[in-house]
N, C-alpha and C positions, 0 to 999 in steps of 0.2 A: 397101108391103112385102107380097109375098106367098109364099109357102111352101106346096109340098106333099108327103108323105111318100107312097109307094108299096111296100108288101110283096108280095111273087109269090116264090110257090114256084119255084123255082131246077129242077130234073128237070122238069116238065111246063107251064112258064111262066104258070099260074092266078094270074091277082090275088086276092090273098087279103085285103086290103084297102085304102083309100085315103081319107087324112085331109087337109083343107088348110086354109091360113091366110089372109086375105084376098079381095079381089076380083078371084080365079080358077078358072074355069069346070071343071068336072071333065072330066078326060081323057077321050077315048073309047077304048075297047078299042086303037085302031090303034096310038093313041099311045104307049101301056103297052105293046103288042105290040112296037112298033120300039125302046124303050127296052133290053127287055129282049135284043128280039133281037142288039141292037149289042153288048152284055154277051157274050152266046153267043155270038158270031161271035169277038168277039176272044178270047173264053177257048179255043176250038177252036184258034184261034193260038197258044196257052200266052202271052197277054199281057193282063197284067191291068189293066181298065180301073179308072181311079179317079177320073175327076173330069171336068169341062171348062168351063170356062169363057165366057160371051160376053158384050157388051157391058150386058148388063142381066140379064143370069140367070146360074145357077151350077147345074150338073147333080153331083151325086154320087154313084155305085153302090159300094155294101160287100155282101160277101156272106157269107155266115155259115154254117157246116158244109158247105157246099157244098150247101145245101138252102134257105134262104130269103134271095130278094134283094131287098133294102131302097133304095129310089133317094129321094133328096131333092134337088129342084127350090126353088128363091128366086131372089126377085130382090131385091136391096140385103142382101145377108150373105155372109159370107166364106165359103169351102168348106171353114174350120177350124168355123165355128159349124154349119155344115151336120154336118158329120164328126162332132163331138160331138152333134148333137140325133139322128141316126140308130142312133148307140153307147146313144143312152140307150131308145132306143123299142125295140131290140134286146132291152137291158135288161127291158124291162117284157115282151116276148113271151117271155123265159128264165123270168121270172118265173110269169106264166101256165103256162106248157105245161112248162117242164123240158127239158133236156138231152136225153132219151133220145128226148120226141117229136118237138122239133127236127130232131135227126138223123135222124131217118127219114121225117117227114111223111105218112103213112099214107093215112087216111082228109081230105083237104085240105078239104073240105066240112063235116067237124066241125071241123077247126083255127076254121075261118071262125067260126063259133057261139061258141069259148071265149074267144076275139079278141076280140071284142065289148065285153068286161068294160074291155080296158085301154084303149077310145077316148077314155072323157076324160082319162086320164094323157095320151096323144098328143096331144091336144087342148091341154091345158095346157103340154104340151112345146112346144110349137107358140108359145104363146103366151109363153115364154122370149125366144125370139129377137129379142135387143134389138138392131135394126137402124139403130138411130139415124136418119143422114139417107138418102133412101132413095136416093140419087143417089150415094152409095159405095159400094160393095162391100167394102171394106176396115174396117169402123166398128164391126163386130157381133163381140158373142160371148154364148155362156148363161153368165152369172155367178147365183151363188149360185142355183144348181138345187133343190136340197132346199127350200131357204124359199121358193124362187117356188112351187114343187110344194104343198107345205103349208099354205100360209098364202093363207088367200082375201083380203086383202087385199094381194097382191102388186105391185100397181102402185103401192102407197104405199113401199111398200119401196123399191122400184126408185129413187122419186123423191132421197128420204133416200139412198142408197146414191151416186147418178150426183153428187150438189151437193158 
């Protein structure tokens, strides 16, 4: 299983950061670049892109104020557990920054800096993703979020929870 979460500012397409789960290589700019750009292409359409599927990966873009886009990549998890690990890292950058900077994203070079703080929350979100066997797609979802988040014994939990 692996998993990765990507933020870019949405007006000027800056990756503003990028988090990931398992044995997968970090993106190079192109990649980030054509992700995004496929997002802006079809929003210039007024059609909004939400998800796509293929045999061993699962792509998901949400965009948020019309200022920060969030894409999350896995392979063996559903585009429901995707949807909700993006909703939650969303979360923790509302937390950080606030409404009002969101919306307007100003200075993207300091966003980057305040960001910083919430990488092991994403990191730990990350590591929610109960993907079960890695050859379905269909198998995953983040259950009990708050105690896997909380509690550094989390994969004991999980055990005790799944029997």
């Amino acid at each position: 299983m692996s998993a990765h979460v990507i933020c870019i500012a949405s007006g000027s397409g800056i990756p503003i950061f990028s988090r990931k789960k398992g044995n997968l290589e970090n993106f190079p700019f192109s990649v980030i670049g054509s992700l995004n750009g496929v997002h802006m292409f079809t929003k210039s359409l007024s059609i909004t892109l939400l998800n796509t599927l293929m045999d061993d990966y699962c792509v998901v873009w949400k965009e948020y104020f019309e200022s920060i886009l969030i894409i999350g990549i896995s392979s063996g998890c559903t585009k429901d557990a995707l949807e909700k690990l993006l909703l939650s890292v969303f979360n923790a950058i509302m937390l950080i920054l606030g409404v009002n900077e969101v919306r307007s994203l100003k200075n993207v070079e300091k966003i980057k800096r305040e960001l910083r703080v919430i990488y092991p929350v994403i990191d730990r979100l990350l590591d929610c993703l109960d993907c079960g066997d890695s050859h379905s797609k269909y198998c995953s979802d983040l259950i009990s979020l708050a105690e896997v988040i909380l509690c550094n014994e989390n994969h004991q939990i999980k055990k005790y929870i799944l029997r």
